[in-house]
C-alpha positions as CSV (number, residue, x, y, z in Angstrom):
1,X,21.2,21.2,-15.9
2,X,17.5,20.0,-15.7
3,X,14.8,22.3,-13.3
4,X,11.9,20.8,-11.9
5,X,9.6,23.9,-13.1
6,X,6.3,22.9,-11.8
7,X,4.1,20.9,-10.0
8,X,0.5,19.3,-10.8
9,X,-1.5,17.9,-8.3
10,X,-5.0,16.5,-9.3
11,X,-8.1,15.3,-7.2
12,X,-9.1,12.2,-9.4
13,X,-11.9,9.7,-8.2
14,X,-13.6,7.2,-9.7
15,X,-17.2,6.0,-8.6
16,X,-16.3,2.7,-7.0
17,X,-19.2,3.0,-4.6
18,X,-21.3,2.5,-7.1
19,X,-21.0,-1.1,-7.4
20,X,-20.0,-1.8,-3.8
21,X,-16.3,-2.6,-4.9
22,X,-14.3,-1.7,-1.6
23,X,-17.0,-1.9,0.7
24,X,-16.6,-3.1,4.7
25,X,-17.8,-3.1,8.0
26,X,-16.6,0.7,8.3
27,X,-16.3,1.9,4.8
28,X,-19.5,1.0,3.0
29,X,-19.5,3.6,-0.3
30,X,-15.6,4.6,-0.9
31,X,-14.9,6.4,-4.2
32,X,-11.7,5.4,-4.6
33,X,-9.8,8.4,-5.7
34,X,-6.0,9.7,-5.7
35,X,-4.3,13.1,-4.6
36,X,-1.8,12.8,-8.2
37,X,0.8,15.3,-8.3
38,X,2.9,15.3,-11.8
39,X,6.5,16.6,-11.1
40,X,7.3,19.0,-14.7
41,X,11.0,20.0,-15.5
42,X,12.5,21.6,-18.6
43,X,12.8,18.1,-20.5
44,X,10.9,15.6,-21.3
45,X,12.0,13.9,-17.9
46,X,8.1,13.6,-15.2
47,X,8.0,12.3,-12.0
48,X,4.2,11.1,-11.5
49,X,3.3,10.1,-7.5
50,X,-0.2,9.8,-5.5
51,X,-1.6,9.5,-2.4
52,X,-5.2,7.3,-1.9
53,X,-8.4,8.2,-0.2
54,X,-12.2,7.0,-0.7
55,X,-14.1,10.4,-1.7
56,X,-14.5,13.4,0.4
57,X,-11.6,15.3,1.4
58,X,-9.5,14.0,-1.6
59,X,-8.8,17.9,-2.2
60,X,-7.7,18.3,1.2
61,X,-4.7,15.9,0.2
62,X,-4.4,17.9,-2.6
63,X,-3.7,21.2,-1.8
64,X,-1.4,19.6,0.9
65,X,0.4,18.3,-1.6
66,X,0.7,21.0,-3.8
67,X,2.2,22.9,-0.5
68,X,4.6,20.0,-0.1
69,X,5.8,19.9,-4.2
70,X,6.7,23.9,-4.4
71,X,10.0,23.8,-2.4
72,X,10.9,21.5,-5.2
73,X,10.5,24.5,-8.6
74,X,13.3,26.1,-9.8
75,X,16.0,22.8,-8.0
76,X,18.1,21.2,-10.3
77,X,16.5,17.5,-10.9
78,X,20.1,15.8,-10.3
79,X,21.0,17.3,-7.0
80,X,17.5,16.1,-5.7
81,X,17.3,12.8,-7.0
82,X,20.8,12.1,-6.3
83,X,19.7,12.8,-2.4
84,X,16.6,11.7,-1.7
85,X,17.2,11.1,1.9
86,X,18.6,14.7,2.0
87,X,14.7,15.7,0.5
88,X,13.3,13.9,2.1
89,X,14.8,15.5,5.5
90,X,14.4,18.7,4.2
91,X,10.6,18.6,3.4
92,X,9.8,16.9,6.5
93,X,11.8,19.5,8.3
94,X,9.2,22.4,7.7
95,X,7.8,22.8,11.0
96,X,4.9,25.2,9.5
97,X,3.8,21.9,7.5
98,X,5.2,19.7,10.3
99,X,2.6,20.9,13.0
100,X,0.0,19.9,11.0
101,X,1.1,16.3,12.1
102,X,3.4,15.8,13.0
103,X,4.0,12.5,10.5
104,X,0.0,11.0,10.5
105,X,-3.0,12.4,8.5
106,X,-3.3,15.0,5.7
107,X,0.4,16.2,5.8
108,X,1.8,12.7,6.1
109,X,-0.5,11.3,3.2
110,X,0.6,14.7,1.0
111,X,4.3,13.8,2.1
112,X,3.9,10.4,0.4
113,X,2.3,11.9,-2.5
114,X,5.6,14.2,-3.4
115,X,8.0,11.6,-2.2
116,X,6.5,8.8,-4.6
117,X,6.4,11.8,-7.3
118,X,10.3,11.8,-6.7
119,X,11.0,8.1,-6.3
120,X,9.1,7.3,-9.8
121,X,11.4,10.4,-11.6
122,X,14.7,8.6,-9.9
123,X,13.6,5.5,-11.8
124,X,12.9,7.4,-14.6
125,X,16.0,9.0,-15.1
126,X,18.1,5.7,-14.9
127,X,15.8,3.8,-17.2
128,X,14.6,1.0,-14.4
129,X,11.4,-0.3,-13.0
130,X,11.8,1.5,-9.0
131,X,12.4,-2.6,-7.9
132,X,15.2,-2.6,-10.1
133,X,16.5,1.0,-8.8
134,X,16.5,0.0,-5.2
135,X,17.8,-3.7,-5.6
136,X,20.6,-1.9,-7.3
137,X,21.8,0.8,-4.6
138,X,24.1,-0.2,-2.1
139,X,23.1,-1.1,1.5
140,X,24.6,2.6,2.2
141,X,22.5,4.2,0.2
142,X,19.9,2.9,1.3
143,X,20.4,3.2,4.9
144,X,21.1,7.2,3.7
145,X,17.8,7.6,2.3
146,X,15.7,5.6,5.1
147,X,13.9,7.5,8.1
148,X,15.5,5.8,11.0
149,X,14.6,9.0,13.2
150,X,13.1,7.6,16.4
151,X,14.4,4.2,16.1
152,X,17.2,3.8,17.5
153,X,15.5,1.5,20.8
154,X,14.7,-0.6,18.1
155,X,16.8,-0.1,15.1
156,X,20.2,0.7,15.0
157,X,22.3,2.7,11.4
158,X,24.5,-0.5,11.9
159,X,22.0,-2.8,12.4
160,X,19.8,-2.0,9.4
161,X,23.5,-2.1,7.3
162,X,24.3,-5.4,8.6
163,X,20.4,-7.0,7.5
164,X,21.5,-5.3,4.3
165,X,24.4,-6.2,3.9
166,X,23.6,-10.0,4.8
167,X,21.3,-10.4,1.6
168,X,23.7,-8.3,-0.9
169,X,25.3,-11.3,-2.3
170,X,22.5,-13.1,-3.2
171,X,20.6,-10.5,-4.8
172,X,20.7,-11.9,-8.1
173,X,20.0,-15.4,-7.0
174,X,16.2,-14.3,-5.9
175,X,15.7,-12.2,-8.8
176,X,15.9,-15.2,-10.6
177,X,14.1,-17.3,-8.4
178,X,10.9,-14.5,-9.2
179,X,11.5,-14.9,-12.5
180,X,11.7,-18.5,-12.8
181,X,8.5,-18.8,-10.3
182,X,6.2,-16.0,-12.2
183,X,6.9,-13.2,-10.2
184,X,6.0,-12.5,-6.3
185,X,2.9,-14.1,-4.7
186,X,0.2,-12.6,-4.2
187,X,-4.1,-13.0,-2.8
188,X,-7.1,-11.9,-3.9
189,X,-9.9,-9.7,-1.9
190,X,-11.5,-8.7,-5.3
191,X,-14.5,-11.3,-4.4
192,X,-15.0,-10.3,-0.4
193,X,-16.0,-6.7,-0.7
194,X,-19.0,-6.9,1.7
195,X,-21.4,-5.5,-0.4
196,X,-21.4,-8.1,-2.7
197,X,-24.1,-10.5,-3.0
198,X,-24.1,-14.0,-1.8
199,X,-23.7,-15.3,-5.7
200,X,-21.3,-12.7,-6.9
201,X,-19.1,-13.6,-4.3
202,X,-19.2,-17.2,-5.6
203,X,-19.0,-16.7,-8.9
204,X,-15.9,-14.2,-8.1
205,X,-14.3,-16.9,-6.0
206,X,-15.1,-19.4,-8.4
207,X,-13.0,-17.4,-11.0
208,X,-10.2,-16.7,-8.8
209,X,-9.8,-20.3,-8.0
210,X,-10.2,-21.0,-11.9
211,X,-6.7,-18.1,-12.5
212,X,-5.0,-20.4,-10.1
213,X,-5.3,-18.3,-6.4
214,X,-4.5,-19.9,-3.7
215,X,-5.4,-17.2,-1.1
216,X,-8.1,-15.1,-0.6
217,X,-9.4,-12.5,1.4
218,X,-13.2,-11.6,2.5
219,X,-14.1,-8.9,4.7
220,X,-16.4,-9.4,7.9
221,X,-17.5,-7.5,10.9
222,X,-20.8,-6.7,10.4
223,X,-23.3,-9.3,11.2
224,X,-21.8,-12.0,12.7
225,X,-24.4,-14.6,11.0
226,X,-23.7,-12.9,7.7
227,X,-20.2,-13.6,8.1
228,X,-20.6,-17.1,8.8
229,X,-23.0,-17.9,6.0
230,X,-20.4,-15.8,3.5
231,X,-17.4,-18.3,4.7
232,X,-18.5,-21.3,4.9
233,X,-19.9,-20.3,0.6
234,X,-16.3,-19.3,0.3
235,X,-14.7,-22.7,2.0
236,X,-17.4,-24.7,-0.4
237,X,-15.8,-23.1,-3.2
238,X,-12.1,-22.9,-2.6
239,X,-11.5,-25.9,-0.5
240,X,-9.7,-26.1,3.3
241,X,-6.4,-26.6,1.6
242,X,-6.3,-23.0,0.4
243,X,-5.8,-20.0,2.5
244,X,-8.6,-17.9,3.3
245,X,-8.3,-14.1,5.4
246,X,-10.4,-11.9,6.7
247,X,-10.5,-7.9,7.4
248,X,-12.9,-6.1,9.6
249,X,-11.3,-3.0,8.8
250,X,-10.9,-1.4,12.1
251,X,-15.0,-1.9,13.2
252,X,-14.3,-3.8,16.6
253,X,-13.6,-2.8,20.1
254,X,-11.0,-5.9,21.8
255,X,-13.3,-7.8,23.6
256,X,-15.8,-7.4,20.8
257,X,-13.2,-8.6,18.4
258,X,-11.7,-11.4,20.4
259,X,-15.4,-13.1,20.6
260,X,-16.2,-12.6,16.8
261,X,-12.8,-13.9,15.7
262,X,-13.5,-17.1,17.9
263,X,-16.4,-17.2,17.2
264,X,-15.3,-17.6,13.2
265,X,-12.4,-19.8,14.4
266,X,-14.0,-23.0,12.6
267,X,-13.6,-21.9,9.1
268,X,-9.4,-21.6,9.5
269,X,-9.1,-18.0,9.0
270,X,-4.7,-17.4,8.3
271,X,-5.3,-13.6,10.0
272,X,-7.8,-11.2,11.2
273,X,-6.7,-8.3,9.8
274,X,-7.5,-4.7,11.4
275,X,-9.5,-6.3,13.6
276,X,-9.7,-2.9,16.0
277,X,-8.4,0.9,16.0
278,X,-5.2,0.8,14.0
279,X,-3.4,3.1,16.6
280,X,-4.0,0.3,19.8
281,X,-0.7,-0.9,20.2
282,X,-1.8,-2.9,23.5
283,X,-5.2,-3.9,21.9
284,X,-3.5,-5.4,18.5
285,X,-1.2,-7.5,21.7
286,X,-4.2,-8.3,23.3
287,X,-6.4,-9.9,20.4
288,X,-3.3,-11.6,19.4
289,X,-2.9,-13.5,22.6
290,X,-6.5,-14.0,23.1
291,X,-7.3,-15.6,19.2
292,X,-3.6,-17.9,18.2
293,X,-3.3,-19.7,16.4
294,X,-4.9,-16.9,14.0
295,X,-2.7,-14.5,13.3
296,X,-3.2,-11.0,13.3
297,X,-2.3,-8.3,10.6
298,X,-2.4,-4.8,10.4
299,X,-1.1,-1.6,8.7
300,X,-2.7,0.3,5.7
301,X,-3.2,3.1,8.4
302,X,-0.5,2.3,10.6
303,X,0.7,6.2,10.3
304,X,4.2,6.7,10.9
305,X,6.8,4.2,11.1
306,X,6.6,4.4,14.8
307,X,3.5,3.2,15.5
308,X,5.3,0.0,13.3
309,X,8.0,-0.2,16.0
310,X,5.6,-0.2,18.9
311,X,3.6,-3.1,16.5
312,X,7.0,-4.7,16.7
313,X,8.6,-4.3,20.0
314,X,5.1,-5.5,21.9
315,X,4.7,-8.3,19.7
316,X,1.3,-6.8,19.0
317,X,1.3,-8.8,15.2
318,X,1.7,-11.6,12.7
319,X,1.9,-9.5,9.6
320,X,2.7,-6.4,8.9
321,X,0.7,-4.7,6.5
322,X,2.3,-1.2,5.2
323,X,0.7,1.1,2.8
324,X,2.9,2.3,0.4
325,X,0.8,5.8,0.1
326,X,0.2,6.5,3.7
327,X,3.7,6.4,4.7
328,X,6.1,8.5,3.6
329,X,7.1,7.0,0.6
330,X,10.0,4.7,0.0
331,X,12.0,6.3,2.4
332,X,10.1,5.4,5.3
333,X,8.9,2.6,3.9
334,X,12.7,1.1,4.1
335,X,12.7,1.2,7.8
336,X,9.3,-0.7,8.1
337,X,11.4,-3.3,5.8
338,X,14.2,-3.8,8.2
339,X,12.8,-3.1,11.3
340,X,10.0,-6.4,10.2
341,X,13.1,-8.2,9.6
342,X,14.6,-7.4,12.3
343,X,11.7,-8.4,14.4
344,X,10.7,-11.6,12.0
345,X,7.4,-10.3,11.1
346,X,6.7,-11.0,7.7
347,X,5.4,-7.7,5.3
348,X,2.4,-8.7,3.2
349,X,1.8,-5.0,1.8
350,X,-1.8,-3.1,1.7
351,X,-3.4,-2.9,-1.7
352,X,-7.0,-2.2,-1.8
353,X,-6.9,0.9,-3.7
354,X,-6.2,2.6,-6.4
355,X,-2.8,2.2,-7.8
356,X,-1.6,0.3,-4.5
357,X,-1.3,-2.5,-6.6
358,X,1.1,-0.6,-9.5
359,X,3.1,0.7,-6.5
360,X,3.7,-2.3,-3.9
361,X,4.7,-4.5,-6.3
362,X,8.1,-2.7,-6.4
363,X,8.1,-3.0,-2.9
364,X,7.2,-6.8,-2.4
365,X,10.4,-7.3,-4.9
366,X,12.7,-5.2,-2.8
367,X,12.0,-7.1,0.0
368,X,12.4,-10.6,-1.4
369,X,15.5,-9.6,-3.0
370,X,17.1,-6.9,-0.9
371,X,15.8,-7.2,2.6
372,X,14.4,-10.4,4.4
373,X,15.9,-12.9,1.3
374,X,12.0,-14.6,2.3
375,X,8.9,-16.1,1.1
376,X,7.6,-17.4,4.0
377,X,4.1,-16.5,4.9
378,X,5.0,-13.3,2.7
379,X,2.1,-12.3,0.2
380,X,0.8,-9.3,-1.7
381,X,-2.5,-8.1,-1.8
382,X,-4.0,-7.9,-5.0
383,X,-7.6,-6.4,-6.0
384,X,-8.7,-6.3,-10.0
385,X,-9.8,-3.3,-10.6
386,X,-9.2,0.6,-12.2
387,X,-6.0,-1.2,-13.7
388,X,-6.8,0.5,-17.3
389,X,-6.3,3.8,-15.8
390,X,-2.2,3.6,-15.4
391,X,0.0,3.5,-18.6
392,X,2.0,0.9,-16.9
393,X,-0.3,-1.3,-15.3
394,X,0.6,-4.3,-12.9
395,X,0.6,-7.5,-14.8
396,X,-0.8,-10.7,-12.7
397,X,-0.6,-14.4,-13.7
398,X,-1.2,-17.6,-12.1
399,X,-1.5,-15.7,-8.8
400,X,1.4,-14.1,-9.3
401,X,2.9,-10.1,-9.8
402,X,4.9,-10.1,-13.0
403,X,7.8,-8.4,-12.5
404,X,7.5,-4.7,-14.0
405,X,10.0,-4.1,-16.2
406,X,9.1,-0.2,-17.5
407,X,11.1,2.5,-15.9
408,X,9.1,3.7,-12.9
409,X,7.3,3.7,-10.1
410,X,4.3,2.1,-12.8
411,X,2.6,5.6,-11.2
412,X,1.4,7.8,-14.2
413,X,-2.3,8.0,-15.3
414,X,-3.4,8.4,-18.4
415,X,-4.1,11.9,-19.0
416,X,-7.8,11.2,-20.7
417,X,-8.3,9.3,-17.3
418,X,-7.5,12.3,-15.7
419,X,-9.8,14.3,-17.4
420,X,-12.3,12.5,-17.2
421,X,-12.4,11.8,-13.6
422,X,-11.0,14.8,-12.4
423,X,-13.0,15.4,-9.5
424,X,-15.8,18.1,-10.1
425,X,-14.8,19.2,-13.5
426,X,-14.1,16.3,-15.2
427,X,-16.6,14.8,-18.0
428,X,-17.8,12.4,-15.8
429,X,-18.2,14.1,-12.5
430,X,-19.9,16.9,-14.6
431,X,-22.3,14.3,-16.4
432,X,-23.3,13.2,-12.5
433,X,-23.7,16.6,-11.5
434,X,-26.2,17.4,-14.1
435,X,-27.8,14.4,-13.4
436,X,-28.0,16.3,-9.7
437,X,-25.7,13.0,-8.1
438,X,-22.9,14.8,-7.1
439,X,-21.5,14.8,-3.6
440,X,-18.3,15.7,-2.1
């Protein structure tokens, strides 16, 4: 019998902020940093998992996390990951933690954390990429280990096995198809950060069009001139037959946002994504009706998977946009899955931040192949940096993910990474701090 016999959870950042990469209209100087909890048992068997935050508060996640993990000691590692919707019950079932929430902020983030720790040890265990493990479960086991609490107005047990069910005979047929195509589509916002100068963001574009992209994404919101002079540089240099985004990250009230988006109307945006508070159901409907035929995305802090159904059942968006570490992990993640398909809103997953990249690429699979059986107006974000830090990182050609093939959720850090950026003890935080530049 293998234990689980401990838990590590580290506060690791790295100094993005430093060269404006992730900067927007509401978050100007991020450190992009991770909550990363190791899973330990008595073999050689880890489960590695994280949750991501810009800076300050990082070690809020982490003791959170820590307090979610020690349930887990002493239990025997097959009876847990043979179960992971019984865990997962059982975890979110601690009212003490629970209250906290209930399901949104700290809690919820360290929740994903631990669950994403377990997912990636499942994987582990049976030798396959996490795409690979869930492609090969049967629609009841997945419907076992998916969070349908609260959804029955919008999503039935049966319905959710019968989506499932649909694409199961095909399965192989699209994993194919991914391989044959490259992998799973994805677009590019490493050019748009907003902090970037007028010529890096050409020369970035420039390069992106050069690795064959076909989408990209620039944030705005702002200065409304600023915006316009930064688009139409970005339509000079990619064309009006590629896609272009944009992201105002939440900085908008709705009337404010509905003139601004118009306003930018000329340069063919596909979607204004976040373009107010993530939370405004209503709003999000509002904008939509007020800006078509630009479509409107949303989700990297959509909180629970309720605030998705609301999203769904008001016709409030064009694209859902789930983050696979502010949800609870896979298994809530699943019902954001089959509720979108449900409601034929296409997922085009968060990944602006550290290791979002390694871990929705599992999840873009899974979809394609398991779930909505779709490409259409489906794409992954992609952003090119802090890559070297993961032993297994994502692999991108042409504009495509390459399907991971290590066993995994493609979650573990290097340990020198680790300690070096191990936030305030590591090498490098201590070099800034007796340089007198630490914060946090």
């Amino acid at each position: 019998m293998t234990v689980i016999t401990g838990v590590r959870v580290h506060d690791v950042r790295f100094p993005t902020s430093l060269d404006a990469d992730g900067s927007d209209a509401m978050n100007k100087d991020g450190d992009y940093s991770a909550a990363y909890v190791v899973l330990e048992t008595d073999s050689d068997l880890r489960g590695h998992g994280f949750t991501f935050t810009i800076g300050r508060g990082n070690d809020l996640c982490v003791e959170a996390a820590r307090q979610r993990a020690l349930p887990l000691v002493g239990r025997d590692v097959d009876l847990l990951l043979d179960d992971l919707g019984g865990i997962y019950r059982e975890l979110a079932s601690d009212s003490q933690l629970r209250w906290l929430g209930p399901e949104k902020g700290v809690v919820h983030l360290a929740m994903a954390a631990v669950m994403n720790a377990l997912w990636d040890m499942a994987a582990r265990r049976a030798g396959v990429p996490l795409w690979r493990l869930l492609v090969d479960m049967t629609p009841e086991q997945l419907v076992d280990a998916a969070d349908l609490r609260y959804l029955s107005d919008a999503l039935t047990r049966e319905e959710a096995l019968e989506l499932l069910r649909a694409a199961e005979p095909t399965r192989q047929r699209r994993i194919d198809d991914l391989t044959d195509r490259g992998g799973y589509p994805c677009y590019t916002t490493s050019a748009g950060w907003l902090g970037y100068s007028d010529d890096k963001l050409r020369t970035l574009l420039l390069e992106a069009v050069d690795e064959g992209y076909r989408h990209f994404k620039l944030k705005v919101g702002a200065d409304l001139e600023d915006d316009r002079r930064r688009l139409r540089i970005a339509r000079e240099v990619i064309g009006w037959d590629a896609e272009l985004m944009i992201d105002a990250n939440q900085v908008w009230d709705v009337p404010q946002a509905i003139d601004w988006i118009n306003s930018l109307a000329e340069f063919r945006p596909l979607w204004i994504e976040e373009p107010t508070s993530p939370d405004d159901v209503l709003g999000h409907a509002a904008i939509r009706k007020a800006v078509s035929p630009i479509g409107v995305a949303t989700g990297e802090h959509g909180m629970n998977r309720v605030l998705f159904k609301q999203m769904f059942q008001a016709g409030a968006i064009d694209f859902c946009q789930l983050d696979s570490a502010r949800l609870a992990s896979v298994n809530e993640i699943l019902s954001v899955y089959l509720m979108a398909h449900k409601f034929g809103v296409p997922v085009c997953p968060h990944a602006g931040g550290v290791g979002l990249c390694e871990l929705v690429q599992h999840l873009s699979v899974f979809d394609y192949v398991a779930v909505s059986g779709s490409l259409d107006n489906r794409l992954t974000e992609y952003v090119d940096n802090l890559h070297e830090h993961f032993v297994d990182p994502v692999v991108v050609a042409n504009g495509h993910y390459v399907l991971p093939s290590r066993p995994g959720y493609s979650a573990e850090l290097y340990v020198e990474s680790v300690e070096r950026y191990q936030f305030p003890l590591g090498s490098y935080w201590l070099a800034r701090s007796s340089e007198g530049a630490l914060v946090g």
